[in-house]
N, C-alpha and C positions, 0 to 999 in steps of 0.2 A: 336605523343604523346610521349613527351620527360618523360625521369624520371631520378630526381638529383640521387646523390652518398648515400644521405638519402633513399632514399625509394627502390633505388638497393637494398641497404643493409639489408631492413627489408626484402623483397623477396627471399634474400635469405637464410637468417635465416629463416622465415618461411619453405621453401622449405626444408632445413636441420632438424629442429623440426617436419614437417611430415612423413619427410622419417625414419626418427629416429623411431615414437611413432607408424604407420602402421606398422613396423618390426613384433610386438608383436600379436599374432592373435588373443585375447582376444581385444582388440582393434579396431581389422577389422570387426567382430563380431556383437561389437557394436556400430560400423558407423555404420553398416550396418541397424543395426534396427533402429538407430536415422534418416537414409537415408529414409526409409519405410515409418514411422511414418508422417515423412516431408512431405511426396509427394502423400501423401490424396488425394482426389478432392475437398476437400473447401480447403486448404489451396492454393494449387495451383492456384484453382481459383481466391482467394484472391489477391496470387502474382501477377496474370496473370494482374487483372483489375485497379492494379496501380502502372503496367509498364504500362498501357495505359495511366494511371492518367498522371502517370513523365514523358511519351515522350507527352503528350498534353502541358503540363505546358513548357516544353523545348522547343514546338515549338509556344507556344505564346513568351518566351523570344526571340526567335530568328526572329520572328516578327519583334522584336520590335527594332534588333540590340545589344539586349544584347552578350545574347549564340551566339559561333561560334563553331566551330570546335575545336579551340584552347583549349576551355573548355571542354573536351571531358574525361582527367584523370580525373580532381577534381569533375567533374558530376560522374563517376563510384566510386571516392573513397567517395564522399555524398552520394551516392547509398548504397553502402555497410557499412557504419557509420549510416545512419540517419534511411533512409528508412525500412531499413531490421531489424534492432534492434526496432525501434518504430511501427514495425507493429506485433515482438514478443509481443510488449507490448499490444499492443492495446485490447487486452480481459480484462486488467486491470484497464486502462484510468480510466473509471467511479469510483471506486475508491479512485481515489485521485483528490480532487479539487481542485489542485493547479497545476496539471499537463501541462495545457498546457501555463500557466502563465509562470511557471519555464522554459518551452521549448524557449517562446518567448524571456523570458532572457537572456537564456542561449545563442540565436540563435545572439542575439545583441549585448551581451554582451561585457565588454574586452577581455575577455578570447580567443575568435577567433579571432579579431585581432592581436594579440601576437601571436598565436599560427602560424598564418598567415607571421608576419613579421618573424618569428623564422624559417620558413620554406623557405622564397625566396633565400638565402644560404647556402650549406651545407660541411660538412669539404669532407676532401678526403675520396676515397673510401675504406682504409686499415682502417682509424682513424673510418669512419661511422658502419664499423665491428665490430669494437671494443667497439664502442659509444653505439650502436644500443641495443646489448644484457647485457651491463652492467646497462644503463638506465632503460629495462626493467625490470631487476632482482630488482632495487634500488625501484620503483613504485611499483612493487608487493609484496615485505616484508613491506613499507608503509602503504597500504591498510590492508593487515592481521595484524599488530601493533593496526591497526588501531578500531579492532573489539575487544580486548581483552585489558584491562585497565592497566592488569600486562606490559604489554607490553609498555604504553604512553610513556616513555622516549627514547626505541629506536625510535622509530615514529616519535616522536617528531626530532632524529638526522637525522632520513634519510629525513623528510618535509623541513629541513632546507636543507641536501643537494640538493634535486631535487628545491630548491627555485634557490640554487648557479647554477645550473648548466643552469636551466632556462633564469637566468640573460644574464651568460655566451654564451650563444646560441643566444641569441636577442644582445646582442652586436656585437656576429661575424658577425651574419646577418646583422645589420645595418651597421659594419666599413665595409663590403663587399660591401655591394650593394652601395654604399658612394664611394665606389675607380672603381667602375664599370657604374657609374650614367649615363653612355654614353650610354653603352648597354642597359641599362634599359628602357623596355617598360612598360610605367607608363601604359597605356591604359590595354593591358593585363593584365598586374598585377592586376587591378583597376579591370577586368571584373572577375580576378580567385578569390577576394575575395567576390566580390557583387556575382555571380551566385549560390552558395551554398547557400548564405543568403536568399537570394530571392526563391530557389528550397525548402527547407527548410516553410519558410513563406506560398508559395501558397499549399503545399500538408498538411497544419494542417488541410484544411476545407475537405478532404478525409480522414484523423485520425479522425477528430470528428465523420463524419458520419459512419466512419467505424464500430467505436467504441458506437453508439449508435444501429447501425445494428447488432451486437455483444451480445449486451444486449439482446435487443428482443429475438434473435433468443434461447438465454440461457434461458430466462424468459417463453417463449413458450412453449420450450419444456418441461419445468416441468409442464407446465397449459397441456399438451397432457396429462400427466399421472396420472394428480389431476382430468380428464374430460376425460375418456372415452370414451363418446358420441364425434364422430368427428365432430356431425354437431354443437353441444355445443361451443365444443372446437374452433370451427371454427368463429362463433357467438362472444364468446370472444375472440378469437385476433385482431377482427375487432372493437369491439366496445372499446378495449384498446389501439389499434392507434389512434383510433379517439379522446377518451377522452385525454391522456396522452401527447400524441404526444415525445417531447423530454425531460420529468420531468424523469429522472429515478427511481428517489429515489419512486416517486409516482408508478411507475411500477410494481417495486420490494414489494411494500408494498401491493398494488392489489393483485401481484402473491403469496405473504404469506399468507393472507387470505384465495384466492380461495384454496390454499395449505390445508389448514387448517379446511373449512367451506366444501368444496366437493360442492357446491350448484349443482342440478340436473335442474335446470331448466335456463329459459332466467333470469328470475326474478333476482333470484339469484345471475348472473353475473352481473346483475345491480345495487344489493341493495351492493353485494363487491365490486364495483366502488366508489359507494357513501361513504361507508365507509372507504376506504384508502383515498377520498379527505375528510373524516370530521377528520380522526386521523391526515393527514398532517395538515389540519389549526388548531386544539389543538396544535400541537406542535409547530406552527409557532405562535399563539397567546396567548399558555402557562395561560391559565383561572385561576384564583387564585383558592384556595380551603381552605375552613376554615378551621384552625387544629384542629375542632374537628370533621371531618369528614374525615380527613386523611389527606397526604401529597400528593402536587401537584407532578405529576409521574417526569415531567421534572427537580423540583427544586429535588426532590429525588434522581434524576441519579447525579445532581453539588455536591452530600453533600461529595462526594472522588473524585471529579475533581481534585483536587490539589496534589491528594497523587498519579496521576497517572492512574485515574480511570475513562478514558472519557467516557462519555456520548451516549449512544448505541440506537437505535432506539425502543421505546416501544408499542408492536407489542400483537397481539390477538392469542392464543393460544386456546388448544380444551377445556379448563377449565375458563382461564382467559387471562387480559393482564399481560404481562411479560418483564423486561428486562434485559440483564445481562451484564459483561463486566468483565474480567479475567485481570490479572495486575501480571508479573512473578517478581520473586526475581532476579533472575538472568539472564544470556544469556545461560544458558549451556542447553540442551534438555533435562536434567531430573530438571532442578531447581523447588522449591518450588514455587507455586502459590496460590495466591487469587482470588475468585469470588465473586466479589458485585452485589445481586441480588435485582429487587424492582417489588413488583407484585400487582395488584389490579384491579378494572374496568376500565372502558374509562376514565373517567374524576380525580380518585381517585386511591391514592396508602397508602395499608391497610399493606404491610406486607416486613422490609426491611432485608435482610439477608445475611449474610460474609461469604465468609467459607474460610475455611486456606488448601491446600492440601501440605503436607508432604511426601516426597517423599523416604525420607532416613536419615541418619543421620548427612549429609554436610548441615552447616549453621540451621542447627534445630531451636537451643538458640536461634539466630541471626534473625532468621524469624519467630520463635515466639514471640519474643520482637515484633517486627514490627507489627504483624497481631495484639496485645495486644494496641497498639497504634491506629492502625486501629480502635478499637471497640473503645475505651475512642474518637475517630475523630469522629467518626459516631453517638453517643449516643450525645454529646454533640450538635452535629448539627440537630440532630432528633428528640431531648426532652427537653435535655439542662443538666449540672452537675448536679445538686442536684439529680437527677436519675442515676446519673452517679454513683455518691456517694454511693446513699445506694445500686445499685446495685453489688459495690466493697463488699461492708459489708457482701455482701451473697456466695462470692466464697470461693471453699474451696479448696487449692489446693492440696488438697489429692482426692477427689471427679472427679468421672469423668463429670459431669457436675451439674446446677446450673438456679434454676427460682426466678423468683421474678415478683408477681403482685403487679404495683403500678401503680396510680391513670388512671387504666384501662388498663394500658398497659404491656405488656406482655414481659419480655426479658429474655431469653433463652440462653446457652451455654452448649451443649454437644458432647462430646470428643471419637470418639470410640478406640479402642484400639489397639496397633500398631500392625504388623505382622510381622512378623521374619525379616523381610528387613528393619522395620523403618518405613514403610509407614502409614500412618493415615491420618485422617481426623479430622479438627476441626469447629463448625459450632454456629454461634452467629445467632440471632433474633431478631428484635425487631415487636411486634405485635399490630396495632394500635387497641383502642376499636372497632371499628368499622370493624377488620378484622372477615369473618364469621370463627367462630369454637374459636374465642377467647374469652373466659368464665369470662375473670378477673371481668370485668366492670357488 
């Protein structure tokens, strides 16, 4: 197992950066616990059953003549790249729908080819020293530019240089391998790109299943503590494999229920079956609803799609159905945030409502403005102006809040009052006739 002047040189920076950063015993400390934590029995177990997965998969490639031996570093550096980071992820997968779309992209992509050709030669071993931790440093101030807007322009200089230096490296690599074409074993070469691609490829159908084993097991265990009863609790997780199989979304929506309902018997676990598959096919066939009988809950969650405000699953709660979705001002942990809430029965939504929370006094104005907009977006798409209108006519902005009953409907804004920090709350309404306890109509 050969290793170029490149990858000497990351080793031994590496090697230098841990001896450095162990010095510190606040640090040893806490390896140590992060070592603890690691070395569970489901996690291990976890590891344990896909190094079986990846030496099965290696020994069908080498079946077949792909994998040899010679493959033996870029198999442990795909080891510690792919596997080990994607199996941190894997309690996440479900998720994100796009995820393993974007992996198969990413796995074909150009990007590893470049990355590939950039890597068949590398400078000397003094230059890769030097190379190794200046590149590094250049890619890490990138990425943090990258998160903070103040920042876009330096970002912006170092993306172009990591562009320059990119180029730079894929041309070394290629006028190298060009004055060397003798030595070049196209075959190897050919088998050190294709076996990651391919190692890659056959272990996503162990992330899927992983990842769907993962669900369960998290979904379960909260049905243990909503069911008591173990032989209940038992009764339901059999008859939710059965029904469900790989739908998670539909899982998840079972287990909020059962969360929710406590049902005590078999019955129970059956009729919150049937109700997480009648709420999924509303939401997948979205049933009109007359507007004088409220707003359809789906088309109600679209009326702030656009301001930022996607669309949340709307779920039964110990009162009603409910759904909400929060949208911040900012990136910073204390920014100002909005909550767009829409609540009603199964088929119908009676009651829709904003709130602004305020956290201090950075960006106040500026996020008041906005959430001001917010309500004139919302009202417009919920009733239409001309309610818009007269209900401008009725604020007062000395007032800490403000009603108005018009042609049955109910809209509301009140303000409570800040606390020594700045912090408040502001909170709009709107109230269909048909919500119960709304008196207008």
């Amino acid at each position: 197992m050969e290793l170029n002047n490149r990858e000497i040189a990351t080793l031994i920076w590496l090697a230098i950066l841990a001896v450095a950063v162990f010095r510190h015993a606040s640090v040893r400390i806490a390896f140590r616990g992060l070592l603890r934590a690691f070395v569970q029995r489901q996690i291990l177990l976890i590891y344990g059953v896909a190094a079986l997965y990846v030496g099965a998969c290696i020994a069908f490639l080498s079946w077949w003549g792909i994998w040899t031996a010679d493959n033996l570093k870029s198999t442990i550096f795909w080891s510690i790249t792919f596997v080990f980071v994607t199996l941190i992820d894997a309690n996440r997968i479900d998720e994100d729908k796009t995820y393993f779309g974007r992996t198969i992209g990413d796995t074909l992509g150009l990007t590893g080819l470049l990355v590939f050709i950039g890597g068949l030669e590398s400078f000397s071993l003094p230059a890769e020293m030097l190379f190794v931790p200046v590149m590094s440093f250049v890619s890490l101030m990138h990425q943090v530019g990258l998160r903070d807007p103040a920042h876009k322009p330096a970002s912006s200089c170092l993306g172009a240089l990591l562009v320059v230096a990119g180029i730079a490296i894929l041309a070394y690599s290629i006028h190298a391998t060009w004055l060397e074409w003798a030595k070049f074993d196209l075959r190897k070469n050919l088998s050190e790109l294709l076996v990651p691609i391919l190692l890659s490829l056959l272990f996503l159908p162990f992330l899927y299943a992983l990842s769907i084993f993962l669900v369960y097991d998290r979904n379960f265990t909260n049905i243990a503590y909503a069911l008591p009863d173990k032989g209940l609790a038992r009764f339901a997780r059999g008859r939710a494999l059965f029904a469900f199989r790989t739908d998670l979304d539909l899982l998840k929506r079972w287990r909020h229920i059962v969360a929710q309902r406590r049902p005590s018997d078999r019955l129970g676990v059956v009729q919150a079956i049937a109700q997480a598959m009648r709420e999924r096919d509303n939401a997948l066939r979205r049933p009109a609803v007359d507007l004088t009988d409220g707003w359809s809950p789906y088309v109600a969650l679209e009326f702030l799609v656009s301001e930022g405000f996607p669309p949340t699953p709307y779920l039964w709660y110990s009162d009603r159905y409910r759904a909400s979705v929060t949208h911040k001002f900012g990136d910073g942990p204390l920014a100002n945030y909005a909550t767009y809430y829409v609540e009603g029965d199964e088929a119908r939504a009676t009651l829709l409502t904003l709130e602004l929370w305020i956290w201090g006094n950075d960006n106040r104005e500026r996020d008041e403005e906005r959430f001001a907009e917010l309500v004139t977006i919302l009202m417009d798409r919920a009733v239409g102006a001309e309610a818009r209108s007269a209900f401008r006519d009725e604020l007062d902005p000395e007032a800490d809040g403000a009603s108005l009953d018009w042609n049955g409907y109910r809209f509301r804004i009140e303000a409570e009052e800040p606390n020594p920090t700045g912090r408040y709350s502001l909170e709009f309404s709107i109230a269909h006739p048909c919500e119960p306890g709304n008196t207008s109509s």
